[in-house]
C-alpha positions as a Markdown table, in Angstrom:
| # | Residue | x | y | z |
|---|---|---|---|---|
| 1 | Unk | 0.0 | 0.0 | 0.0 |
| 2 | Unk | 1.1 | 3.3 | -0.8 |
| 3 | Unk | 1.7 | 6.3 | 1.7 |
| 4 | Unk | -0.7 | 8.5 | 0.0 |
| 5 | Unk | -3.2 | 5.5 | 0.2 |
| 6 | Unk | -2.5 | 4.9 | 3.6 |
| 7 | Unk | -3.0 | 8.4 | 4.9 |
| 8 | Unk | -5.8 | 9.3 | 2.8 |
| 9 | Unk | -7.9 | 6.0 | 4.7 |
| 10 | Unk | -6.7 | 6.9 | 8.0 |
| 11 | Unk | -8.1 | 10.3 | 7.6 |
| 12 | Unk | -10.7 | 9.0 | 5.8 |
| 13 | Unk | -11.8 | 6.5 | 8.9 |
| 14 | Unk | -11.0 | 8.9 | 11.3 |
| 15 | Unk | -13.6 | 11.4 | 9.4 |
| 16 | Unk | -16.1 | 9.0 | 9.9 |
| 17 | Unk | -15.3 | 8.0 | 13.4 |
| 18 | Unk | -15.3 | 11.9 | 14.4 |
| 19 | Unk | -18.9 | 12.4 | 12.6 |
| 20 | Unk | -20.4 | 9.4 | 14.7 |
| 21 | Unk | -18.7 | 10.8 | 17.9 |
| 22 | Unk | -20.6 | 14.2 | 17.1 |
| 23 | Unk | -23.6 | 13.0 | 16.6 |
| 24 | Unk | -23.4 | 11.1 | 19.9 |
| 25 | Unk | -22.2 | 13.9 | 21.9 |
| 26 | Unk | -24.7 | 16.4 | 20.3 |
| 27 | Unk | -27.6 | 14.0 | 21.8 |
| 28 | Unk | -25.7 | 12.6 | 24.8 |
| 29 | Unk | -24.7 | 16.3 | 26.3 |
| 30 | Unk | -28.4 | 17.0 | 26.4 |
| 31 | Unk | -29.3 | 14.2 | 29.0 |
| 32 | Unk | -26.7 | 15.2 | 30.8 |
| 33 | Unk | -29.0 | 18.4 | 33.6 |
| 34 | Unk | -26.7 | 20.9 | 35.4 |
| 35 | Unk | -27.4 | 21.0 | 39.4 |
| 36 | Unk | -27.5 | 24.7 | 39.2 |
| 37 | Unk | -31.1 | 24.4 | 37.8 |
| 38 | Unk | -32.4 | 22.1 | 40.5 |
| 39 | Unk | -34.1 | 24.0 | 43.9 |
| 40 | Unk | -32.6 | 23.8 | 47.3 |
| 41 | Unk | -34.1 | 21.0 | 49.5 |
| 42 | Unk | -34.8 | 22.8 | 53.0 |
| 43 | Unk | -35.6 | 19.2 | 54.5 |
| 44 | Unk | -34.1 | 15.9 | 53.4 |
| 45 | Unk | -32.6 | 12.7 | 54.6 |
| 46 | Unk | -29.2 | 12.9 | 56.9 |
| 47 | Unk | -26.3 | 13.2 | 55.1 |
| 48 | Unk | -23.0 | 11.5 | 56.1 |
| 49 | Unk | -19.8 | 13.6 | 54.1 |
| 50 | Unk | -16.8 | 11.2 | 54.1 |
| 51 | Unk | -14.0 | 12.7 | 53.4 |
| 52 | Unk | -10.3 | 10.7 | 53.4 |
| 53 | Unk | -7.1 | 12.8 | 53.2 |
| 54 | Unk | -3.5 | 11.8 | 53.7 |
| 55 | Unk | -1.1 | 14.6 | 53.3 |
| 56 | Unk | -3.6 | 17.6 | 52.2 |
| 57 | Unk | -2.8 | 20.2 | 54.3 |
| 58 | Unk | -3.2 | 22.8 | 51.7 |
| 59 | Unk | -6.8 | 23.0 | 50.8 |
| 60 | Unk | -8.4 | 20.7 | 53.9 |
| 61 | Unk | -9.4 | 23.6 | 56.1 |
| 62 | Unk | -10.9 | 26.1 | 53.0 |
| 63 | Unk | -12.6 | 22.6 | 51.9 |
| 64 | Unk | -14.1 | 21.6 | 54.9 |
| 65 | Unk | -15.3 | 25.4 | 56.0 |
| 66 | Unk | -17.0 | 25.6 | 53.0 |
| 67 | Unk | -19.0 | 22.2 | 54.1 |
| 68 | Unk | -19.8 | 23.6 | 57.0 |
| 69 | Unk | -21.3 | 26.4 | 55.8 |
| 70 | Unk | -24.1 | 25.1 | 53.9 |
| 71 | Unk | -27.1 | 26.0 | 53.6 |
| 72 | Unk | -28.6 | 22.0 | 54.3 |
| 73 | Unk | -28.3 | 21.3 | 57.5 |
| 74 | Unk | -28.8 | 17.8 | 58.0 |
| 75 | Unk | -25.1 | 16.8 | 57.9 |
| 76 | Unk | -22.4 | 15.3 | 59.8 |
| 77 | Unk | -19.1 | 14.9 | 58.8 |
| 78 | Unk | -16.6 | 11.8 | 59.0 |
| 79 | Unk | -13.3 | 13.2 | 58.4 |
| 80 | Unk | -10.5 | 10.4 | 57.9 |
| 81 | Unk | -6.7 | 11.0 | 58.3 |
| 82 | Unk | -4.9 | 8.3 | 56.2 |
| 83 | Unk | -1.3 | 7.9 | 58.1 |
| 84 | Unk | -0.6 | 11.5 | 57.3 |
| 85 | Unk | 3.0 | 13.0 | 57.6 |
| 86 | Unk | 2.0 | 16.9 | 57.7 |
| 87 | Unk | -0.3 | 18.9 | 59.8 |
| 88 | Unk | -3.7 | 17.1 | 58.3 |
| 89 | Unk | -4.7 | 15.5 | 61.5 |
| 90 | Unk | -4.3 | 18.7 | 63.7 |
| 91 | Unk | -6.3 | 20.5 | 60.9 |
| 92 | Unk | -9.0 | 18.0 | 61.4 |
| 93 | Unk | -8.8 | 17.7 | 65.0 |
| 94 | Unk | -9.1 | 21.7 | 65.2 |
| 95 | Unk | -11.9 | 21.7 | 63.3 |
| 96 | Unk | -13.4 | 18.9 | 65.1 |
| 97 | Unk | -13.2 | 20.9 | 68.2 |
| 98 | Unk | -15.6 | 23.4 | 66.5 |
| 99 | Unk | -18.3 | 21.4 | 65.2 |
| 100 | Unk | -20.3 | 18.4 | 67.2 |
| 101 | Unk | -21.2 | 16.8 | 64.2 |
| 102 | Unk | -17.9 | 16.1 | 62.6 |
| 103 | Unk | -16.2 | 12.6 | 64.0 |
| 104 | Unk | -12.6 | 12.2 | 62.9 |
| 105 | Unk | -11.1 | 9.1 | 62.5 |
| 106 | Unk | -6.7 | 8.5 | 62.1 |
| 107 | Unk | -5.9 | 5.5 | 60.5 |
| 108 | Unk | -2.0 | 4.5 | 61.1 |
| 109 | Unk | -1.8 | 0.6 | 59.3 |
| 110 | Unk | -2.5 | 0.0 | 56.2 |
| 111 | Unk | -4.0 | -3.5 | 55.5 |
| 112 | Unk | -3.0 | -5.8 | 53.0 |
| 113 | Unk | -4.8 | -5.4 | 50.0 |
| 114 | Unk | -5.9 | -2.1 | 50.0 |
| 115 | Unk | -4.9 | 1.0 | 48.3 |
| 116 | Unk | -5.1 | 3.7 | 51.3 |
| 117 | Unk | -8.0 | 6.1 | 50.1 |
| 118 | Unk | -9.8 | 3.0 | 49.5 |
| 119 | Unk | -10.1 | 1.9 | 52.6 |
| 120 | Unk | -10.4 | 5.1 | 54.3 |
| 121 | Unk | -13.5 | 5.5 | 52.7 |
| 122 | Unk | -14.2 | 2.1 | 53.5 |
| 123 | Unk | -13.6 | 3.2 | 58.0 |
| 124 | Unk | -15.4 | 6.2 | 57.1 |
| 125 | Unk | -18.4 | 4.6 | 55.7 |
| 126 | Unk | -18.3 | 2.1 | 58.6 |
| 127 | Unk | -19.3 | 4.6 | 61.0 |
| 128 | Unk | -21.3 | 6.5 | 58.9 |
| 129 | Unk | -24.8 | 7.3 | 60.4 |
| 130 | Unk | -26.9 | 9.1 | 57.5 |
| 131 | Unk | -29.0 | 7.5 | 54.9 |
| 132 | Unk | -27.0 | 8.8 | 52.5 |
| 133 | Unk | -23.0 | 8.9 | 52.4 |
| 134 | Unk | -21.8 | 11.3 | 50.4 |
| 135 | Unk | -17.8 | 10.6 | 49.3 |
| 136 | Unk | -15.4 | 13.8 | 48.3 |
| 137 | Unk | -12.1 | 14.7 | 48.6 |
| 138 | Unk | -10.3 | 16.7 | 50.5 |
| 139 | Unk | -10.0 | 19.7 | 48.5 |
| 140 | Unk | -13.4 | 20.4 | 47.0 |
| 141 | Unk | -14.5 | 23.8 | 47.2 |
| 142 | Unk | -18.9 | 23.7 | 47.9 |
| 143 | Unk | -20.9 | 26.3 | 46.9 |
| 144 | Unk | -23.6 | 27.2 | 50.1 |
| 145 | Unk | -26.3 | 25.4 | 48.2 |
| 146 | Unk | -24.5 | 22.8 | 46.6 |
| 147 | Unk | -25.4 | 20.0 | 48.8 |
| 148 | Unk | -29.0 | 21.1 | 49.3 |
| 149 | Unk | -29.5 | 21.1 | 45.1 |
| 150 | Unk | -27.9 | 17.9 | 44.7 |
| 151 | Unk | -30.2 | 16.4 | 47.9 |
| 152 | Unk | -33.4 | 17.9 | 45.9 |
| 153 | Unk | -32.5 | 16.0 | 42.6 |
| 154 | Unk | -31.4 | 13.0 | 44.6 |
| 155 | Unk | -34.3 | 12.8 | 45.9 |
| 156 | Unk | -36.9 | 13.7 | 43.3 |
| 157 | Unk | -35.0 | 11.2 | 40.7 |
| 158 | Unk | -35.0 | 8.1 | 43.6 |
| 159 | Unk | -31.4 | 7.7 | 42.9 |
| 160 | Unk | -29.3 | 5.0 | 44.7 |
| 161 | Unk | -26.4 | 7.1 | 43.0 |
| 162 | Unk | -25.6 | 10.8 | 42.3 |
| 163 | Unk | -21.8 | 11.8 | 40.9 |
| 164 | Unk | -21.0 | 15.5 | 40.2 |
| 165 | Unk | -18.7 | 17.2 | 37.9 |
| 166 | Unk | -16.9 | 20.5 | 39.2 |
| 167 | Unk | -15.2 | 23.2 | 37.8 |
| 168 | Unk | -11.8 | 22.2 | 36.9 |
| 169 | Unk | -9.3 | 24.7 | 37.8 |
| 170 | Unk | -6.0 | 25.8 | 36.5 |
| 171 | Unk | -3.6 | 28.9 | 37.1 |
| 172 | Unk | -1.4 | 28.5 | 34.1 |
| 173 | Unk | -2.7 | 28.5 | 30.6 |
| 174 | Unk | -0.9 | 25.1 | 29.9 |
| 175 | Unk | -2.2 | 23.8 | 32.5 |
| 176 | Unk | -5.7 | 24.7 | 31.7 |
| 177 | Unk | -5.1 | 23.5 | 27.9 |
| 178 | Unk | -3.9 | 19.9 | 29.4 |
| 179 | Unk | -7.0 | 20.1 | 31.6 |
| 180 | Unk | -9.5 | 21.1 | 28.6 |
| 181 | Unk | -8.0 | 18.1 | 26.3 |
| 182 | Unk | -8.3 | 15.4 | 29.2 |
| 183 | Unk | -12.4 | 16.6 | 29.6 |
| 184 | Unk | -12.3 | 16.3 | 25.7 |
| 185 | Unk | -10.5 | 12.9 | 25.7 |
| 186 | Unk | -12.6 | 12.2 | 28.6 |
| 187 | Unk | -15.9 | 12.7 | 27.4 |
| 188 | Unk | -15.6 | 11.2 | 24.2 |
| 189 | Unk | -13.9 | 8.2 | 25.3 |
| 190 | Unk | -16.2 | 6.9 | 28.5 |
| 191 | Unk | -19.3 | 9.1 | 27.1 |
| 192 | Unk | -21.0 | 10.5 | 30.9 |
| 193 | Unk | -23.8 | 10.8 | 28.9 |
| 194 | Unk | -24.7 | 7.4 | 28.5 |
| 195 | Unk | -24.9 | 6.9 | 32.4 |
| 196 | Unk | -28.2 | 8.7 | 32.1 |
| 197 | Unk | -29.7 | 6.7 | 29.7 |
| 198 | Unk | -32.0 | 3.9 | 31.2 |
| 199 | Unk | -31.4 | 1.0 | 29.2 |
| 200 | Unk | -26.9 | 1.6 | 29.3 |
| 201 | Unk | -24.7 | -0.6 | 31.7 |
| 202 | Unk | -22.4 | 2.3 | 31.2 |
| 203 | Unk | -21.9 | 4.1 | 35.0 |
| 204 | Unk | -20.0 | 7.3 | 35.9 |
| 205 | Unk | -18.1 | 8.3 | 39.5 |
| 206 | Unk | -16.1 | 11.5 | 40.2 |
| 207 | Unk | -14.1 | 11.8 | 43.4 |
| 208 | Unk | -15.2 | 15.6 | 44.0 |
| 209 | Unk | -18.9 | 14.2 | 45.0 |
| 210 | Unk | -19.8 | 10.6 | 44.7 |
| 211 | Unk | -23.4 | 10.8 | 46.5 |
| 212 | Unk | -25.0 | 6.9 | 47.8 |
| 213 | Unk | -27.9 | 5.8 | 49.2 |
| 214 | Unk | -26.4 | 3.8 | 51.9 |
| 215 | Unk | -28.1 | 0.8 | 51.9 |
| 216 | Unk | -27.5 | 0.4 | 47.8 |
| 217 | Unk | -23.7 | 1.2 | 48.4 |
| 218 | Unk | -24.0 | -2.1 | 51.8 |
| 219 | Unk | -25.8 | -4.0 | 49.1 |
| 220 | Unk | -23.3 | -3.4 | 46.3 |
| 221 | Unk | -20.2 | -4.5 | 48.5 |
| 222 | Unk | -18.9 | -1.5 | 49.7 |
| 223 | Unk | -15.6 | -0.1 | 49.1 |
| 224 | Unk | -14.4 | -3.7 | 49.3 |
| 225 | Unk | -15.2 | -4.9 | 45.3 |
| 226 | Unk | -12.8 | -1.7 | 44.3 |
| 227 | Unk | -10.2 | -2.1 | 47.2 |
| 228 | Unk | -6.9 | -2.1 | 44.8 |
| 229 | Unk | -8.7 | 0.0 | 42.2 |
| 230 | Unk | -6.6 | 3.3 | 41.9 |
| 231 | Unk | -9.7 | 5.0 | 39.8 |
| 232 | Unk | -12.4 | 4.1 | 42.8 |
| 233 | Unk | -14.4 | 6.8 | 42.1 |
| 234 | Unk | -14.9 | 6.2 | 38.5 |
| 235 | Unk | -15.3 | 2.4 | 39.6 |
| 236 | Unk | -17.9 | 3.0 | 42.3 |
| 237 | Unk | -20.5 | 4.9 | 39.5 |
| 238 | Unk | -19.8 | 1.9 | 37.2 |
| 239 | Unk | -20.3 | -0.7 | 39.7 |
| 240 | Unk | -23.3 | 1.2 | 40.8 |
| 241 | Unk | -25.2 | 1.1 | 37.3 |
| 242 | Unk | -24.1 | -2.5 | 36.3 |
| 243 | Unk | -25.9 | -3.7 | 39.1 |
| 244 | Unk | -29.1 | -1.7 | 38.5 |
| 245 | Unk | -28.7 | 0.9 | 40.7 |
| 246 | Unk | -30.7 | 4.0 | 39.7 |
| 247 | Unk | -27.5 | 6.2 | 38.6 |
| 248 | Unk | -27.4 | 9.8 | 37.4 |
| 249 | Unk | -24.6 | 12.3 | 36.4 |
| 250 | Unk | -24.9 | 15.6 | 36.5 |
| 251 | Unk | -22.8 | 18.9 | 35.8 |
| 252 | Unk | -22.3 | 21.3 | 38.9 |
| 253 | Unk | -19.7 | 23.8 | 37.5 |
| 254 | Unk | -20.6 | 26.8 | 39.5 |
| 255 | Unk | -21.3 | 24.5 | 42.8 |
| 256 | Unk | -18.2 | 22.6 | 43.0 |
| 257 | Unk | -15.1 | 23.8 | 42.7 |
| 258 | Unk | -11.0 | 21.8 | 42.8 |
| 259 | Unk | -7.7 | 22.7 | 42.0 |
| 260 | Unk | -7.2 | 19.4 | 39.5 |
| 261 | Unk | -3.1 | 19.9 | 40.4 |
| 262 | Unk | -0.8 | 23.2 | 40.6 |
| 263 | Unk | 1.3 | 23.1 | 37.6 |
| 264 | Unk | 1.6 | 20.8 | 34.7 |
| 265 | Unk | 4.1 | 18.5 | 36.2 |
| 266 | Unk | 2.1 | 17.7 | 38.7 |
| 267 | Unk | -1.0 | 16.8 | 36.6 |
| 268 | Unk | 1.8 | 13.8 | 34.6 |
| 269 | Unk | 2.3 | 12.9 | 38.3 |
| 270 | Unk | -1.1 | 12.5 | 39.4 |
| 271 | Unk | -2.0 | 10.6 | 35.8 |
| 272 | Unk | 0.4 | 8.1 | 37.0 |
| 273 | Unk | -1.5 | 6.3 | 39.3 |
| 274 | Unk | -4.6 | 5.7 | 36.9 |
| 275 | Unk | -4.0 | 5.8 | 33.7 |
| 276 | Unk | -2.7 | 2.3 | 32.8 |
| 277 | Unk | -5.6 | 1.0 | 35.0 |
| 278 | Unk | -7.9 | 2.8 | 32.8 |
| 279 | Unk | -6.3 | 0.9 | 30.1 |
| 280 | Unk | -6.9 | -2.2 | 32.1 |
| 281 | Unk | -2.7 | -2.7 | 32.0 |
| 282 | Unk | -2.5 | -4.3 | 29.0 |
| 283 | Unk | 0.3 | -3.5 | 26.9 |
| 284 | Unk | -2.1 | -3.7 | 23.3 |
| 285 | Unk | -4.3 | -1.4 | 24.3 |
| 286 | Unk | -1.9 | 1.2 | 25.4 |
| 287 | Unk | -0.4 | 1.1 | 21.8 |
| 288 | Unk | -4.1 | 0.8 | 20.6 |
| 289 | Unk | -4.9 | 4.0 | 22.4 |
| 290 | Unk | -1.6 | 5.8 | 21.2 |
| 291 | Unk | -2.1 | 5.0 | 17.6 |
| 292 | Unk | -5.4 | 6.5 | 18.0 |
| 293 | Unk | -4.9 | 9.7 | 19.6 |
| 294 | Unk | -2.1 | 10.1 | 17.1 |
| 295 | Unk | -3.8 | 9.5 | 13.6 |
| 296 | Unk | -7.1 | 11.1 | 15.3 |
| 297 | Unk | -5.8 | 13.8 | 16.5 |
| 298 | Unk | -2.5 | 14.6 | 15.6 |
| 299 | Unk | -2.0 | 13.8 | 12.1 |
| 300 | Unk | -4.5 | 16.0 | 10.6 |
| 301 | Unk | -2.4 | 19.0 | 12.0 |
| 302 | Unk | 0.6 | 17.4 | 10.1 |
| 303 | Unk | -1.2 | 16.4 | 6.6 |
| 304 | Unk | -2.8 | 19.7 | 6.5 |
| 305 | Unk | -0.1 | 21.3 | 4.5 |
| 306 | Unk | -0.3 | 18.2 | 2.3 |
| 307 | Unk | 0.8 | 19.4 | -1.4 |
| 308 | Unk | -2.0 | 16.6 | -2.4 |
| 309 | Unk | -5.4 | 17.8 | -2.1 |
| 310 | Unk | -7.5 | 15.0 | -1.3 |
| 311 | Unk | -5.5 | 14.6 | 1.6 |
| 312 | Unk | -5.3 | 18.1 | 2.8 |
| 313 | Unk | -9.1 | 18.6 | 2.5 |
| 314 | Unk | -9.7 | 15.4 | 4.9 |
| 315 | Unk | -7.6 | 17.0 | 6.9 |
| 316 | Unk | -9.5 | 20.1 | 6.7 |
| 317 | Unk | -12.4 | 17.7 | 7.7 |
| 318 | Unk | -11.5 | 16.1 | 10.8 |
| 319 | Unk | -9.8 | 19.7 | 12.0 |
| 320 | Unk | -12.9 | 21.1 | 11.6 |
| 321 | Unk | -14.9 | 18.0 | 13.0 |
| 322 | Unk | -12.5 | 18.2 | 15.8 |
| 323 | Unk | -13.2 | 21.4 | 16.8 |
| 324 | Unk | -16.8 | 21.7 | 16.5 |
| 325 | Unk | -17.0 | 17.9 | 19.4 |
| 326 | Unk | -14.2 | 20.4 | 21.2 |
| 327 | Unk | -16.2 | 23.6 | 21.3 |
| 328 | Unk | -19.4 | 21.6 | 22.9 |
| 329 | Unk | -17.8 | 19.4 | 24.8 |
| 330 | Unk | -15.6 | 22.3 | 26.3 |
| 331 | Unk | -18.6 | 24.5 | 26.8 |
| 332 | Unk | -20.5 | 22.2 | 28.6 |
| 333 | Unk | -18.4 | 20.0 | 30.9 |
| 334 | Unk | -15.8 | 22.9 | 31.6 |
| 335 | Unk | -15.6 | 26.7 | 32.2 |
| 336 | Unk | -13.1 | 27.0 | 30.0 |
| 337 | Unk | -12.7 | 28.8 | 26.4 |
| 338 | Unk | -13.3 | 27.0 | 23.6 |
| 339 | Unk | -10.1 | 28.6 | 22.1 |
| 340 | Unk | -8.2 | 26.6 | 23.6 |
| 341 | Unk | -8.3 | 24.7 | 20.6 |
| 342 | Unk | -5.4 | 26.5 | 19.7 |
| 343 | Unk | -3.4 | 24.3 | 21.8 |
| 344 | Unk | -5.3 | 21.3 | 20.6 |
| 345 | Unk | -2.6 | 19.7 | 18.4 |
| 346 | Unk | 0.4 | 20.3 | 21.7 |
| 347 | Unk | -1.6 | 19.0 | 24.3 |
| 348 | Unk | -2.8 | 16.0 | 22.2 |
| 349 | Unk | 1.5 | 15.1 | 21.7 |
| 350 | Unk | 1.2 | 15.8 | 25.8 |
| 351 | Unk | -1.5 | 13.6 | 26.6 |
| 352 | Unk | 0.3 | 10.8 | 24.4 |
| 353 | Unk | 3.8 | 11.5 | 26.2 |
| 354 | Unk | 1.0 | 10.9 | 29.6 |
| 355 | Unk | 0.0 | 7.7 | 28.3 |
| 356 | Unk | 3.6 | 6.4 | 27.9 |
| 357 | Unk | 5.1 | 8.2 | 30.8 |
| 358 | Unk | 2.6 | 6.7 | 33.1 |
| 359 | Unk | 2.9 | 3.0 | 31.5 |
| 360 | Unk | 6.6 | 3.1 | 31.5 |
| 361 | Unk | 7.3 | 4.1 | 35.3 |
| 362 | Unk | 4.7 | 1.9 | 36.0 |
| 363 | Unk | 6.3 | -1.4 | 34.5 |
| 364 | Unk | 9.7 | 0.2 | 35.8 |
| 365 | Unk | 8.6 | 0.3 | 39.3 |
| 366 | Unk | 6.6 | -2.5 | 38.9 |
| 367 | Unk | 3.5 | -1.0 | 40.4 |
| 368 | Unk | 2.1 | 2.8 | 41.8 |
| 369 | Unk | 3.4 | 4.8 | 43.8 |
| 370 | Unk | 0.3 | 6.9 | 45.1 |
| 371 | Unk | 0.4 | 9.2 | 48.3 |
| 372 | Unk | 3.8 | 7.6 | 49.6 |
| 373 | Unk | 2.7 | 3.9 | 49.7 |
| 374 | Unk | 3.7 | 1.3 | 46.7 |
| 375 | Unk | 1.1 | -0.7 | 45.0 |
| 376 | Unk | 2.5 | -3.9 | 42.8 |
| 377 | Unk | 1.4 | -4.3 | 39.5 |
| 378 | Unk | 0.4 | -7.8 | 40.1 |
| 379 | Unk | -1.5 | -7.0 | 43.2 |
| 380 | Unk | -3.3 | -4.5 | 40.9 |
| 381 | Unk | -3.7 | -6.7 | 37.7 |
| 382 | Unk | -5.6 | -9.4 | 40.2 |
| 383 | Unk | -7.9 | -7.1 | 41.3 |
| 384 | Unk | -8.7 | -5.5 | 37.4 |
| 385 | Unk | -12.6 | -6.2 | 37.7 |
């Protein structure tokens, strides 16, 4: 086979694979409600806030204030320190001091078989007293009505399952580009969308706010079916909706606020831990999911300047197709500009370097290193369900 022959059909394929992505997104997006629309629930069910933190000393406090200040009142708070090395237990114990309905629990052994934020939540959940647990992380900013709104559509739905999407925030614009291409990448790859639709297996969890009805989370097996899964919160949502809990997913942009990381670097860091498990570690489909990024999303950029026209108009065509599914996924899931597609064509090489990054150091160390503790990859393999 030719070159010519062989680009043109790549960009050809990739054309159609783009337009069938659109036209899924374009419907998907729109089952897909923003909690900002939903009213306030001045009554409800008690809700138990778990939140685990090892090492998190520098948004803790500002998250946890910002619970405590809302505006539903039916709340009590189990705050777990997971064998921290900084000042996050005295934060938590000072705050503790403040508030008679926050219990905080200090975990110093980790068990076998068990990743640590795992089976905090796991203690946490344990001593939980609400009829609904709702799981975050440590440095989640709330809105005052956030938990109130998200009660009221919890509620009116008869969920067994709620997960939130905040607002994503960088300080640095290559930061913010990285973070607008992984919502992208994101979006079209596991589809949210589809964990609103009835009739999908496909499920949805997002650390920031993972809300449970607890006797469906008891029922489901608790933390324990996802003990060595680094990407729990995406896991519990999933497990969730193949089971036939009643699952929603929801936007919350102006509700919900997190710092994803600081700088760039960190991001890579963080990706570390969960990429190759989203990949389910298998060597073929990390080379399945570079090839695709590239010729997707990276070679179009390159052919454009093709001196032979049908291959610089299919280039033409998937840029453009490109940044249309950018524009509306951008504008919907983020608060970012959809000029950031500027970018697109760097932070696509980035996200590839990500992919490779993370899959190398993990086979080099032969496991994750997450929060200070080491996780082996056969340990993590085993427990791939």
């Amino acid at each position: 086979m030719s070159l010519f022959l062989m680009v043109s059909s790549l960009l050809a394929i990739s054309i159609v694979v783009w337009l069938l992505i659109f036209i899924d997104a374009k419907m998907g997006l729109q089952r897909i409600d923003r909690l900002e629309n939903e009213p306030a629930s001045k009554v409800g069910p008690l809700v138990s806030i778990i939140v685990a933190a090892r090492n998190e000393e520098k948004g803790v406090k500002e998250s946890l204030q910002s619970q405590i200040s809302q505006s539903y009142d039916r709340l009590e708070w189990i705050l777990v320190n997971d064998r921290s090395t900084d000042h996050t237990p005295n934060i938590m114990n000072e705050i503790q001091s403040e508030n008679k309905n926050i219990n905080v629990i200090h975990i110093t052994d980790l068990p076998p078989g068990w990743l640590g934020k795992n089976h905090a939540m796991y203690v946490g959940a344990k001593q939980a007293r609400g009829e609904l647990l709702l799981f975050t992380d440590a440095d989640v900013i709330y809105h005052r009505d956030a938990i109130a709104k998200a009660v009221h559509y919890f509620m009116t739905h008869e969920l067994d399952h709620l997960t939130a999407a905040p607002n994503l925030r960088g300080q640095r614009l290559w930061l913010n580009s990285f973070i607008a291409f992984f919502m992208f990448g994101f979006s079209y790859f596991k589809r949210p969308w589809l964990a609103n639709h009835p009739r999908s297996k496909v499920g949805i969890g997002i650390g920031a706010f993972n809300l449970v009805r607890k006797d469906a989370y008891e029922r489901l097996g608790t933390h324990e079916i996802i003990k060595m899964r680094p990407d729990d919160d995406l896991m519990l949502g999933k497990k969730m909706k193949e089971m036939g809990f009643r699952h929603r997913m929801v936007t919350a942009l102006t509700l919900l606020e997190v710092e994803w990381y600081s700088t760039l670097k960190e991001a890579l860091i963080g990706l570390e831990k969960n990429t190759f498990a989203g990949l389910h570690y298998r060597i073929s489909m990390v080379m399945f999911a570079i090839f695709g990024v590239f010729v997707s999303q990276v070679l179009p950029f390159f052919t454009l300047f093709s001196l032979e026209p049908i291959i610089m108009y299919l280039s033409i065509g998937n840029i453009f197709l490109l940044a249309w599914i950018y524009a509306m996924i951008i504008k919907r899931m983020t608060t970012y500009s959809p000029w950031m597609f500027l970018l697109f064509p760097f932070t696509s090489m980035l996200f590839i370097y990500s992919i490779i990054r993370a899959s190398f150091l993990t086979f080099k160390r032969g496991g994750i290193i997450w929060r200070g503790t080491k996780y082996r990859l056969k340990d993590l393999r085993n427990n791939n369900t």
